[in-house]
C-alpha positions in Angstrom: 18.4 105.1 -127.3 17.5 103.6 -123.7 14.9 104.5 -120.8 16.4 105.6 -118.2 15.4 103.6 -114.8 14.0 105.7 -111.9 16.0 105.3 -108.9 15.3 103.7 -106.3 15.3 106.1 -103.2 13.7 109.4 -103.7 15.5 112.5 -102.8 14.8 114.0 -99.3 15.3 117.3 -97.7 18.1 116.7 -96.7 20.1 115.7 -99.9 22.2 118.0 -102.4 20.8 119.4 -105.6 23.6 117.8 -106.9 21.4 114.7 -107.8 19.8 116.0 -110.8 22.7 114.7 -112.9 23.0 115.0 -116.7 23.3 111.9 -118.5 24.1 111.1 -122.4 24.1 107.8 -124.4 27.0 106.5 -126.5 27.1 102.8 -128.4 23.9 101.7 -127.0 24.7 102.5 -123.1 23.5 104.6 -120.8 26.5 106.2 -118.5 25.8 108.0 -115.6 27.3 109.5 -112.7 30.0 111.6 -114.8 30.3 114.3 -111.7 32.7 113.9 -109.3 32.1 112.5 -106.3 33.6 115.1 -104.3 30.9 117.4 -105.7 27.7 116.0 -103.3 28.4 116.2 -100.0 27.0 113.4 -97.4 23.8 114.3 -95.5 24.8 115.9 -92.7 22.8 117.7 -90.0 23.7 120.7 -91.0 21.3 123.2 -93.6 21.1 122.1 -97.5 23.2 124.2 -99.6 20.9 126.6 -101.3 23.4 127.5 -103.8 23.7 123.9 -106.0 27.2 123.7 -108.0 26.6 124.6 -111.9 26.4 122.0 -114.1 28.8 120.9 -116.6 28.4 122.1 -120.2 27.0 119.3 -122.0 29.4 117.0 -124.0 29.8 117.4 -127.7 27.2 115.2 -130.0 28.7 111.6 -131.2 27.6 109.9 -134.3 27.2 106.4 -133.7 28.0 104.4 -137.0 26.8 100.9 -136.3 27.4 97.9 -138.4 25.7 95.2 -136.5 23.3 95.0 -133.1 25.2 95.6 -129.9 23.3 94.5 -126.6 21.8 97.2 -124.7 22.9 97.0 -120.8 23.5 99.0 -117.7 26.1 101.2 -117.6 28.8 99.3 -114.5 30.2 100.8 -111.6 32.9 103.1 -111.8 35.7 100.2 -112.1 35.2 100.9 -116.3 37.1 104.1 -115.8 40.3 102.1 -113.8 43.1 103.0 -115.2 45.0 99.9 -117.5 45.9 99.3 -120.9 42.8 99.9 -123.4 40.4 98.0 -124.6 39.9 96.5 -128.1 37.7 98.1 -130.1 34.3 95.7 -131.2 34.7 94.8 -135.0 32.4 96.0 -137.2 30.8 99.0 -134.6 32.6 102.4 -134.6 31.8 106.0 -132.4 33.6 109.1 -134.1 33.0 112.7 -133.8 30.8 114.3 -136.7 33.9 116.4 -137.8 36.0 112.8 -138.2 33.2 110.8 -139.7 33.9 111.7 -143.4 37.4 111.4 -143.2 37.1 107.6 -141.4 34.7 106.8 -144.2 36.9 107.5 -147.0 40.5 106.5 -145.6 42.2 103.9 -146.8 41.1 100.5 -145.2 43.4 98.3 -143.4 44.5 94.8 -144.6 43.3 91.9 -142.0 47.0 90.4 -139.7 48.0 87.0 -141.5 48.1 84.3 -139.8 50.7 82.9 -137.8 52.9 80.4 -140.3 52.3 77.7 -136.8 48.7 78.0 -137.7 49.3 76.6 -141.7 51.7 74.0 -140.7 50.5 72.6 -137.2 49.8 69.0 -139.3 53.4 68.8 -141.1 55.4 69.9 -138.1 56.9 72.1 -140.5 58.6 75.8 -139.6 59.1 79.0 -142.1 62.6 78.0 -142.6 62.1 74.2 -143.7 60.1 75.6 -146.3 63.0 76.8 -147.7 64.7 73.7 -147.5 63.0 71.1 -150.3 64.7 68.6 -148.3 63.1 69.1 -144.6 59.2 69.3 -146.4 60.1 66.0 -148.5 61.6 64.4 -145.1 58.1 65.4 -143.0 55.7 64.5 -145.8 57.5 60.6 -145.9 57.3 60.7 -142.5 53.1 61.5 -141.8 52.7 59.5 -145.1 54.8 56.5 -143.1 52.9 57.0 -140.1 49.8 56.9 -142.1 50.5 53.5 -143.6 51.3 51.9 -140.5 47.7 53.1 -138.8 45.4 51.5 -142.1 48.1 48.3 -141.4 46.9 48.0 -137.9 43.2 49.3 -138.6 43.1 46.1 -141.2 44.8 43.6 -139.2 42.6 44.4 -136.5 39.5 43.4 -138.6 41.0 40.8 -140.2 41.9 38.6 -137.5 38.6 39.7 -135.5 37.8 38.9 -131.9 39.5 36.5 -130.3 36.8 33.9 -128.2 39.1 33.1 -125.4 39.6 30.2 -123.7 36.4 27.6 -122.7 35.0 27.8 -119.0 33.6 25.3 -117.3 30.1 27.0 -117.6 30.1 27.2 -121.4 27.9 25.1 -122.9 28.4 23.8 -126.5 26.3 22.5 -129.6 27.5 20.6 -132.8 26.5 22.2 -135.9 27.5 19.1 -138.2 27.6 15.0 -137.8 30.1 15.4 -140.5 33.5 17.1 -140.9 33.7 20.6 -142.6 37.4 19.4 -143.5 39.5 16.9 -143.3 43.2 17.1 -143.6 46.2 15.3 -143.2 46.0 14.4 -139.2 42.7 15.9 -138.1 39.1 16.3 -138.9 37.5 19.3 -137.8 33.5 19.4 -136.7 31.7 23.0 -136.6 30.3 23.6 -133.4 28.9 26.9 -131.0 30.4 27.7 -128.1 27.4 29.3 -125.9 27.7 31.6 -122.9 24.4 33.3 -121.7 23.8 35.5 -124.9 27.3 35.6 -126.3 28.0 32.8 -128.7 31.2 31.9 -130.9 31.7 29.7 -133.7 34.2 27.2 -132.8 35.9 24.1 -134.7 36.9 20.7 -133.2 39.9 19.9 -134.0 39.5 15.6 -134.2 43.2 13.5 -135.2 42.0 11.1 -137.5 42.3 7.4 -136.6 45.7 6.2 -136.4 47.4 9.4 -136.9 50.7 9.9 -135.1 50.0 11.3 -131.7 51.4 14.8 -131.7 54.1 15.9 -129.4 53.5 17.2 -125.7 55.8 20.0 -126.1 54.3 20.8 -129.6 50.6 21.1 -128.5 51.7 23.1 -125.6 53.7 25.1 -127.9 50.3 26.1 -129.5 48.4 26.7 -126.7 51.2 29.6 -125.5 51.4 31.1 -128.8 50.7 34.4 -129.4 47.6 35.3 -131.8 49.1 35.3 -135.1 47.5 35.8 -138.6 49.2 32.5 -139.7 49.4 30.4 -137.1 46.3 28.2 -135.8 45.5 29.1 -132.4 43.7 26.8 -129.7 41.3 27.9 -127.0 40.8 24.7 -125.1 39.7 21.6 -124.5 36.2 20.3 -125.5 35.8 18.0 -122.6 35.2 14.1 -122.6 31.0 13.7 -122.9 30.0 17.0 -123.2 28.6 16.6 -126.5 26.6 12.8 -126.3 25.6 13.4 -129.6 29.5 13.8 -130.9 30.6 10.8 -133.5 33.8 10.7 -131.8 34.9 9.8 -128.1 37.7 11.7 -125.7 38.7 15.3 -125.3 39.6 17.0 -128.6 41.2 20.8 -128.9 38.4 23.3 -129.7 40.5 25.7 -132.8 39.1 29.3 -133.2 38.9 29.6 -137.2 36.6 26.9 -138.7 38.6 25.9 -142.0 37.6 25.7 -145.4 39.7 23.5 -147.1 43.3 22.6 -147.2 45.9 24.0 -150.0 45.4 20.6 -151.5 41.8 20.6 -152.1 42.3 24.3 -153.5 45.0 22.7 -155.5 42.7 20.8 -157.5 40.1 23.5 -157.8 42.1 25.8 -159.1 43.2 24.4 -162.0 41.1 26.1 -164.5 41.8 29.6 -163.3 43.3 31.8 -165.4 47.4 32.1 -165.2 47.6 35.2 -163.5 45.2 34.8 -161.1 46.9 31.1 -160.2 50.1 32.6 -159.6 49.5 35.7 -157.6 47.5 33.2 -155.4 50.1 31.1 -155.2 53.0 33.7 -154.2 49.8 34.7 -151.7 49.9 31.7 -149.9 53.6 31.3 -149.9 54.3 34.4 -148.2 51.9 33.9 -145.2 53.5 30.2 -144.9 56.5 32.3 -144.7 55.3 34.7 -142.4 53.9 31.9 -139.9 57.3 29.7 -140.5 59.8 33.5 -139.2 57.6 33.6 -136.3 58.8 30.1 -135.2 62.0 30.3 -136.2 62.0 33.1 -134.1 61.3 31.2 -131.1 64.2 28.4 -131.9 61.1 26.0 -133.4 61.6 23.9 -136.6 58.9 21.4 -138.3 60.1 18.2 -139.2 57.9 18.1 -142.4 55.6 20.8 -144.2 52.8 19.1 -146.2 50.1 20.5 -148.7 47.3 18.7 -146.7 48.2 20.1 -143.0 48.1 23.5 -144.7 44.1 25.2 -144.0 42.5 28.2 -145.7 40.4 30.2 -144.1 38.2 33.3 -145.6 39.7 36.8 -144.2 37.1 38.2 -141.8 35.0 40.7 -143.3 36.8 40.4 -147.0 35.0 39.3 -150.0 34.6 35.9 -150.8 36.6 36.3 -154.3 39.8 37.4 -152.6 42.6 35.2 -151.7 42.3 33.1 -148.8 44.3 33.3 -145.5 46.4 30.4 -144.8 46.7 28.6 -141.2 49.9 26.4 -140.3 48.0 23.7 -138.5 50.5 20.9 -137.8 52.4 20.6 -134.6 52.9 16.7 -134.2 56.2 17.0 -135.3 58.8 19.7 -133.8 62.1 19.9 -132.5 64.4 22.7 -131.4 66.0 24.6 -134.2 69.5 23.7 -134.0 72.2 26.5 -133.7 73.3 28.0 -136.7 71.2 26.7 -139.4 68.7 29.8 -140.5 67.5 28.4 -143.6 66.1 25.2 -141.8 62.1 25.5 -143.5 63.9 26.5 -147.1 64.4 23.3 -148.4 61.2 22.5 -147.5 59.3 25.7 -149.1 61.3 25.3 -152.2 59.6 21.3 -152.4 56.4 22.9 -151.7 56.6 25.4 -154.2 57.7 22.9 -157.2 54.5 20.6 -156.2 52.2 24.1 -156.6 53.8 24.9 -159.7 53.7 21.5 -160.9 49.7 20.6 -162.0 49.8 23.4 -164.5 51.3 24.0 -168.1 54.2 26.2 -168.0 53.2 29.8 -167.3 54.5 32.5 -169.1 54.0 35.0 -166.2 56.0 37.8 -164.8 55.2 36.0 -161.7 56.1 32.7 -162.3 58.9 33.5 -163.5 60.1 34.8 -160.3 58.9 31.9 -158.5 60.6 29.3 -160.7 63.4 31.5 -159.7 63.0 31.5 -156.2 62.1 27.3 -155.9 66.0 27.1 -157.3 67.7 29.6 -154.8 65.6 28.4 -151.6 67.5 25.0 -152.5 71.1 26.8 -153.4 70.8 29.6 -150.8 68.5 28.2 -148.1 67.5 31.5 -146.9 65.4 32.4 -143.7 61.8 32.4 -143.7 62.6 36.5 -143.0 64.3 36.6 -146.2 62.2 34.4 -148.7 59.3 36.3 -147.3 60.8 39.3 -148.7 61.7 38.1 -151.8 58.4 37.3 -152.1 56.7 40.9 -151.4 59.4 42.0 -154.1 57.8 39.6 -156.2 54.3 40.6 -155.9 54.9 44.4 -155.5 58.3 45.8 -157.1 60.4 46.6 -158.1 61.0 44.8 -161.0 64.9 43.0 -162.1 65.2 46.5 -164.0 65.3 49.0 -161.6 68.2 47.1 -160.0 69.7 46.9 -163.3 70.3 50.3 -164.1 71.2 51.3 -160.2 68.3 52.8 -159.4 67.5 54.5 -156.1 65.5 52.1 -154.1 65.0 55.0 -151.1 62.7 57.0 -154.0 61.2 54.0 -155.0 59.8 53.2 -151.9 58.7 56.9 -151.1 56.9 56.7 -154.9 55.4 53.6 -154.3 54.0 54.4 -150.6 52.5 57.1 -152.0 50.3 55.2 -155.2 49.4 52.9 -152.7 47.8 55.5 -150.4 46.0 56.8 -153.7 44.8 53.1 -154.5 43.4 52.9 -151.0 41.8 56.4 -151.3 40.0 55.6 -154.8 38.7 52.2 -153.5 37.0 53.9 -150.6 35.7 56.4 -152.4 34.0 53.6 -154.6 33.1 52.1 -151.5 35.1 49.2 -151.7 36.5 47.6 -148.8 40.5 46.7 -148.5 40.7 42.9 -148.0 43.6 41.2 -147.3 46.0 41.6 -150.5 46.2 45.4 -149.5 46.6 44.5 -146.1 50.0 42.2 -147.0 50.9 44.9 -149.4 50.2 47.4 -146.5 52.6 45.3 -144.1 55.5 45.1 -146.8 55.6 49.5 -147.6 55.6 50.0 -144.2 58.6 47.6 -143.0 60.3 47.5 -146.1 64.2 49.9 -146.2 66.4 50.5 -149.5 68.8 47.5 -147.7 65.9 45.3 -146.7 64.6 46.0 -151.3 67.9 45.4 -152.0 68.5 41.9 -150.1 65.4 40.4 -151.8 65.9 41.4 -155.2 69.7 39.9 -154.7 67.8 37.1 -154.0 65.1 37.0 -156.8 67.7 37.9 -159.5 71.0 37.1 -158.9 
């Protein structure tokens, strides 16, 4: 068992016989002290007792059954005898008389406690009677699959748009990349440069107006300057001063743009004439919605544009997105703005619905699901002259579902919606799997599931199909 440790102060003439205490072992301690204390008497001056107190008779023999190593320690001070309520036995380690050890062996054993029903459903939020209630567990599960949408929606737009460079300092320093323009649109020219600050550097763009271009408005430059970021919208982030690049082909302060453009919708225009129909249309309903996205948030502000033209329309590739997917689209021009008058929603629709006819218009007449709809839609934004909210919808009906037959036969559009969340979440999950990284046609999808309602479905296929 375990050695016993000498004590420390050896016994005098003066002190009782009672010291020569029995002691026993039990579960891998060594206990002793079991006589009462009353039984040795202080040293006193007076003569040792001759006659010492007889000894217990010795307790019965335990059989220590032992399933795993317990640690071998001193036996404490008397404070393990206080009284209080018992202690828990150790799993797996047992001490039973020899007459009780058979019996123990061969009774029968005791199922383990279940765990507490808290303990199963801590994630769903879910109680023992919901559980009973189909409609409670169908309730939380669109709920955390909601909630899960909207954190990949954020997660994506966060890379997507990337990090802002914020606005120029006097100490940055800057160097032109090109003599020549990376694109030229409609008003402007737009010269890559680098923006340089001790070891941080960001690629920049300078936003030139061509030669005799109408000088935009005050109001509309310093419209763009306060803008929030927005995926859509161009944003500025200063002022390249006067003669800080000698080397510059042009003269004067220009605005410094924080996306370097591609190429304008027109130039892609032309380019994309020998893709295949499918691809050509999804692209174009692509590029139509984020118009339509950038287009809400102004008329959200009481802002109108006085014309929207293919050449003042950039592209821009999606940060960290292959270079196959569709492009991201940048409303550029703010020369020419007013005030949105009162009562007039629709005031971009006429002007999305002429848009859409001249993307339409290069190619042979496609027999596509898709271009269908948007043939459809070019004719309502002129009869209806909806919002830029509302086309925007009709267009992620168009691109997502549901199709003129669900609405046909009355369909709910609340089950819909919960059936199509959840494929989505199973497209995303495959793709990663594979490794693949969402770009930004799951993102838009992504934005649509997660704001979309049966009224808000219903609206846009009114739209689409009536």
């Amino acid at each position: 068992m375990s050695n016993l440790e000498p004590p420390t102060k050896m016994p005098g003439a003066h002190t009782p016989a009672c010291s020569a205490q029995h002691t026993y072992s039990n579960l891998g301690e060594v206990r002793t002290h079991l006589l009462p204390s009353k039984a040795c008497r202080p040293r006193t001056s007076e003569p040792p007792v001759t006659d010492p107190q007889p000894l217990p008779p010795p307790l019965p023999k335990k059989t220590l059954t032992r399933t795993q190593s317990l640690p071998t320690h001193k036996a404490s001070s008397p404070s393990l005898t206080r009284a209080g309520p018992p202690r828990k036995p150790l799993v797996g380690s047992r001490s039973v008389d020899e007459s009780q050890a058979d019996d123990d062996r061969t009774g029968p054993a005791q199922p383990p406690a279940e765990p507490p029903f808290s303990w199963l459903d801590a994630e769903l939020g879910l109680s023992l009677h919901d559980l009973n209630h189909p409609e409670a567990v169908h309730a939380a599960l669109e709920a955390r699959q909601l909630e899960g949408l909207r954190v990949v929606h954020a997660r994506l737009h966060t890379r997507l748009l990337g990090g802002r460079p914020g606005p120029c300092r006097p100490e940055h320093g800057f160097r032109l990349l090109d003599s020549s323009p990376c694109v030229e649109s409609g008003d402007a020219l737009y010269y890559r440069l680098v923006r340089v600050h001790e070891e941080a550097w960001h690629l920049l763009a300078a936003k030139v107006p061509k030669p005799g271009a109408e000088e935009p408005h005050p109001w509309g430059l310093e419209l763009q300057v306060s803008l929030r970021p927005h995926f859509n919208l161009q944003g500025l982030c200063g002022l390249l001063p006067e003669g800080a690049l000698p080397e510059a082909p042009w003269s004067g302060s220009v605005a410094l743009v924080a996306e370097v453009p591609e190429l304008t919708v027109a130039q892609w225009l032309v380019e994309a004439g020998t893709r295949p129909p499918e691809e050509f249309t999804k692209t174009v309903a692509l590029l139509l919605l984020q118009l339509s996205a950038a287009l809400e948030r102004l008329e959200a502000l009481g802002v109108a544009l006085a014309e929207l033209r293919l050449e003042n329309l950039l592209l821009v590739a999606p940060r960290g997105c292959t270079a196959t997917g569709p492009p991201r689209l940048l409303l550029a021009d703010f020369r020419r703005i007013h005030p949105r008058p009162p009562g007039t929603p629709g005031i971009h629709a006429r002007q999305l619905g002429r848009l859409l006819r001249e993307l339409l218009a290069p190619g042979v007449p496609l027999a596509t699901p898709v271009a269908t709809g948007l043939e459809r839609l070019a004719a309502q934004l002129t009869r209806v002259r909806p919002s830029a909210a509302r086309t925007r919808g009709a267009l992620q009906a168009l691109l997502w579902g549901p199709g003129p037959e669900l609405r046909s036969h009355g369909a709910p559009l609340g089950s819909w919606l919960r059936v199509r969340r959840t494929m989505l979440v199973l497209h995303l999950a495959e793709r990663a799997v594979g490794g693949e990284v969402p770009g930004l046609e799951d993102w838009l999808c992504c934005e649509y599931l997660t704001e979309a309602t049966a009224a808000s479905v219903d609206l846009a296929l009114s739209l689409l199909w009536d």
